[in-house]
N, C-alpha and C positions, 0 to 999 in steps of 0.2 A: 767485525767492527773495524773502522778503519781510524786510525790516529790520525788529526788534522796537522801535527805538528812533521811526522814522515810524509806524509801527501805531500805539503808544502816544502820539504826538504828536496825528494824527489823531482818536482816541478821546475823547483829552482836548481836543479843539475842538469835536469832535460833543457833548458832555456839556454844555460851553460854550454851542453852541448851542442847546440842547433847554432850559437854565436860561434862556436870554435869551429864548428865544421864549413859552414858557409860564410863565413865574415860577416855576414849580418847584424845588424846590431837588433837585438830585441827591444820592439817598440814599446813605451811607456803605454797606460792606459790614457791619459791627456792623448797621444800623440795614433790612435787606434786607425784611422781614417788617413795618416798619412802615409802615401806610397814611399819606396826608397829613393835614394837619390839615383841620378843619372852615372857617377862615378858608379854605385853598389851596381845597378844592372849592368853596365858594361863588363864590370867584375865579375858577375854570377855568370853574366851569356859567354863570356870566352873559358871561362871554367867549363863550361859546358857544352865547348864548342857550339856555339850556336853564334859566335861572329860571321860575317860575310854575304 
């Protein structure tokens, strides 16, 4: 059985981590449909070498 109140704790640390590791901001559920901005991918593609 699984406790809905640790899933949810859990979820909200993995969300935590995924903002901390890629600067990302984690999107609202209102906001599901919007891409990131052009600042964030310029951000993420030279993190990843992927400029040029």
């Amino acid at each position: 059985m699984l406790d809905p109140t640790m899933v949810a704790a859990k979820m909200a640390e993995t969300a935590a981590d995924i903002r901390n590791g890629t600067g990302l901001p984690i999107p609202a559920r209102t906001r599901n449909q919007v891409l990131p901005s052009a600042e964030d991918w310029a951000r993420i593609r030279a993190r990843f070498g992927l400029e040029g």
